[in-house]
N, CA and C atoms as a LAMMPS dump frame, in Angstrom:
ITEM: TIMESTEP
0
ITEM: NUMBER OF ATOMS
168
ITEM: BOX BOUNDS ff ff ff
-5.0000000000000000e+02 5.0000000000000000e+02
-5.0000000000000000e+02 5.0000000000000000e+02
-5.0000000000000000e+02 5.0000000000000000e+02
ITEM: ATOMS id mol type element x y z
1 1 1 N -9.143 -8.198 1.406
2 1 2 C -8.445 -7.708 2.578
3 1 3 C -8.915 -6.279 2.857
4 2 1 N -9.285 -5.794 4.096
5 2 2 C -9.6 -4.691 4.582
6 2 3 C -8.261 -3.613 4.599
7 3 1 N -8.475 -2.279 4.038
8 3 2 C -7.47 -1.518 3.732
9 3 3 C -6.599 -1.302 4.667
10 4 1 N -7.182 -0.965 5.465
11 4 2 C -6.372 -0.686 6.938
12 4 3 C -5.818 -1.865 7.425
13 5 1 N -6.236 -3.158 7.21
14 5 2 C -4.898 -4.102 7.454
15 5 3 C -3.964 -4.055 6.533
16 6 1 N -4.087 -3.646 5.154
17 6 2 C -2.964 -3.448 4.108
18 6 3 C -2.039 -2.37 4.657
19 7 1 N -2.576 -1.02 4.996
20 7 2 C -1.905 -0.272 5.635
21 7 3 C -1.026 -0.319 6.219
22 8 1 N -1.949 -1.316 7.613
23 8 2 C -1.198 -1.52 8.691
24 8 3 C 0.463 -2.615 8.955
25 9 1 N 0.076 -3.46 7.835
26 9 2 C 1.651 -4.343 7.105
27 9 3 C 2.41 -3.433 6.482
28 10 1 N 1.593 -2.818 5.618
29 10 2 C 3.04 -1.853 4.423
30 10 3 C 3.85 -1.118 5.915
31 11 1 N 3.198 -0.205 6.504
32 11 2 C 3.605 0.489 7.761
33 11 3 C 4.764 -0.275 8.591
34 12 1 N 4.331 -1.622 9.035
35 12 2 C 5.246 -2.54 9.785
36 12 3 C 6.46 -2.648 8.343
37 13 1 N 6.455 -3.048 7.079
38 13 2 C 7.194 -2.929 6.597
39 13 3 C 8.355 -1.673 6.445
40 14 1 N 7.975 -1.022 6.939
41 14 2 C 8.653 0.38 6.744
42 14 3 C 8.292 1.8 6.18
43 15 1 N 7.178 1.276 5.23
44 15 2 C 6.354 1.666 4.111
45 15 3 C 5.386 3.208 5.33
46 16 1 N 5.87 4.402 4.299
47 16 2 C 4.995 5.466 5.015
48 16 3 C 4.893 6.165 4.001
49 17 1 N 2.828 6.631 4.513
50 17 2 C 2.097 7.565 3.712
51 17 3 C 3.086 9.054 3.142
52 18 1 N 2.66 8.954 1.799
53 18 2 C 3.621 10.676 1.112
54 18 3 C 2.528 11.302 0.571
55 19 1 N 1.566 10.762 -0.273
56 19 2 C 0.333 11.691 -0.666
57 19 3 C -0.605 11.333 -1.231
58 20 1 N -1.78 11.936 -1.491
59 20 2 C -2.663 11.467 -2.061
60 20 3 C -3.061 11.943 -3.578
61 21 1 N -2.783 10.652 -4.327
62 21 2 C -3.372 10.67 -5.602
63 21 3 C -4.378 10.56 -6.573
64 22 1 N -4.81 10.71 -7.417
65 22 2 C -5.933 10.784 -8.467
66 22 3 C -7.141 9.89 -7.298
67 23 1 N -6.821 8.382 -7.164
68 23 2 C -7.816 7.589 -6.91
69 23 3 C -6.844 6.806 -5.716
70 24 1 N -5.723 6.966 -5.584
71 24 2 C -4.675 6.215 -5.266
72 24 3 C -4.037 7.19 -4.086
73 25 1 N -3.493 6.318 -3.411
74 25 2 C -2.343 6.952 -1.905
75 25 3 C -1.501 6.471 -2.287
76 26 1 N -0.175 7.282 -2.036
77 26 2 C 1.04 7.327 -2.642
78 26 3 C 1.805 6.936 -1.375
79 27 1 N 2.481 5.504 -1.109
80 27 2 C 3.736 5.627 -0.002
81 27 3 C 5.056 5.31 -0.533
82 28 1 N 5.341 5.882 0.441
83 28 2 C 7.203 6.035 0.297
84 28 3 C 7.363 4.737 1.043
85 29 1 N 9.163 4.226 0.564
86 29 2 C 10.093 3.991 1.557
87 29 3 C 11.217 4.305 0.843
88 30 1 N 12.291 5.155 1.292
89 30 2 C 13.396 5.564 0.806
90 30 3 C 12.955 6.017 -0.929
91 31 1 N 13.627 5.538 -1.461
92 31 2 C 13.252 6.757 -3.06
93 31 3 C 11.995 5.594 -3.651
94 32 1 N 11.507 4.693 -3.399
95 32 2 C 10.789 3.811 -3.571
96 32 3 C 9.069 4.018 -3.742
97 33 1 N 8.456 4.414 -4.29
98 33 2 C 6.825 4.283 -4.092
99 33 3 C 5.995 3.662 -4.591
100 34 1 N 4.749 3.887 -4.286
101 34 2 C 3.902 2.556 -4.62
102 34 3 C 2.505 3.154 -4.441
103 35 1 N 1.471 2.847 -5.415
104 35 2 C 0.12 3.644 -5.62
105 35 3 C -0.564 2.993 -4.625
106 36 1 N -1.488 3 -3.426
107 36 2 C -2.699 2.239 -2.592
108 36 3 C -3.963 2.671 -3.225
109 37 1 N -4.879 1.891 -4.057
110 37 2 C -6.291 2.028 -4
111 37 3 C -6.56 2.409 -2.781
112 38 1 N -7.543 3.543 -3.169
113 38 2 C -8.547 4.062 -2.084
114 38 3 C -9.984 3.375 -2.083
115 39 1 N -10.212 1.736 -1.607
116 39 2 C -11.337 1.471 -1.228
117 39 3 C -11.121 0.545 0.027
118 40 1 N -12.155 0.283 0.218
119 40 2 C -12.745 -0.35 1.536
120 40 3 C -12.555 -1.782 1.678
121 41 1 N -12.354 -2.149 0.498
122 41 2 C -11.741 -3.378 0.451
123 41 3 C -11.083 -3.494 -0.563
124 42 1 N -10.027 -4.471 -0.526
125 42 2 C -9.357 -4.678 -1.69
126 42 3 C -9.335 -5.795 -2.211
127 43 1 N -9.263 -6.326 -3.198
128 43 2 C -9.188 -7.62 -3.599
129 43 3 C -7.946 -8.609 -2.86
130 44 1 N -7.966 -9.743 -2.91
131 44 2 C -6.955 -10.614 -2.397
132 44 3 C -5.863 -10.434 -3.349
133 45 1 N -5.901 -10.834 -4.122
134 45 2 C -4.868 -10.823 -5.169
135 45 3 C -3.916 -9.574 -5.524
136 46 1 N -5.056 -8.712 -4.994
137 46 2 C -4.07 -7.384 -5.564
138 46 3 C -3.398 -7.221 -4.138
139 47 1 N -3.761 -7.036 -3.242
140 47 2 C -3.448 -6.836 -1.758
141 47 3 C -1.995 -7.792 -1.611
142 48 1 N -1.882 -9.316 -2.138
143 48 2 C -0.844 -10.379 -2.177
144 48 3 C 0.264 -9.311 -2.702
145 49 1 N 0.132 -8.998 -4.305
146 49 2 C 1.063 -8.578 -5.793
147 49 3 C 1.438 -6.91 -4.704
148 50 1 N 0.762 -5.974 -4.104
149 50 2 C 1.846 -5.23 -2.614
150 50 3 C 2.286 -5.615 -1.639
151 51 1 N 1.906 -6.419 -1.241
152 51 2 C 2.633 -7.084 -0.025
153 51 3 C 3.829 -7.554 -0.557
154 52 1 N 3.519 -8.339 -1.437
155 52 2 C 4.888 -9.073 -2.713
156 52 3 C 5.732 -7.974 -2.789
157 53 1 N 5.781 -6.678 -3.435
158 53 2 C 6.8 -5.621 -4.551
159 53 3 C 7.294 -5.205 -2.999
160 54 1 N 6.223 -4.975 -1.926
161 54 2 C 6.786 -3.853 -0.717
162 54 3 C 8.008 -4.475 -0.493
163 55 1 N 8.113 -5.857 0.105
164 55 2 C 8.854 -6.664 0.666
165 55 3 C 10.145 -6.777 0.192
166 56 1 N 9.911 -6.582 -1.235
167 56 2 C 11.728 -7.231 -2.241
168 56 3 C 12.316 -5.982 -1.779
């Protein structure tokens, strides 16, 4: 999956950028966060297992 469509779901989820980490982007929702790989693509599987945690 292309990052910027991962983005662009976490975002529709509610999910917004807080900072940038080691290798990783850090988003918020309420006291909640979650690391984003910084590449160009992401694997399927891993892209599924955030879409999955954002959602609950």
């Amino acid at each position: 999956m292309k990052r910027r469509d991962l983005l662009h779901r976490l975002a529709e989820l509610g999910w917004s950028f807080d900072r940038q980490g080691g290798a990783h982007e850090i988003w918020r929702k309420g006291e909640r966060t979650m690391p984003i790989p910084r590449h160009t693509e992401i694997n399927e599987n891993t892209a599924r297992a955030i879409l999955r945690k954002a959602a609950e």
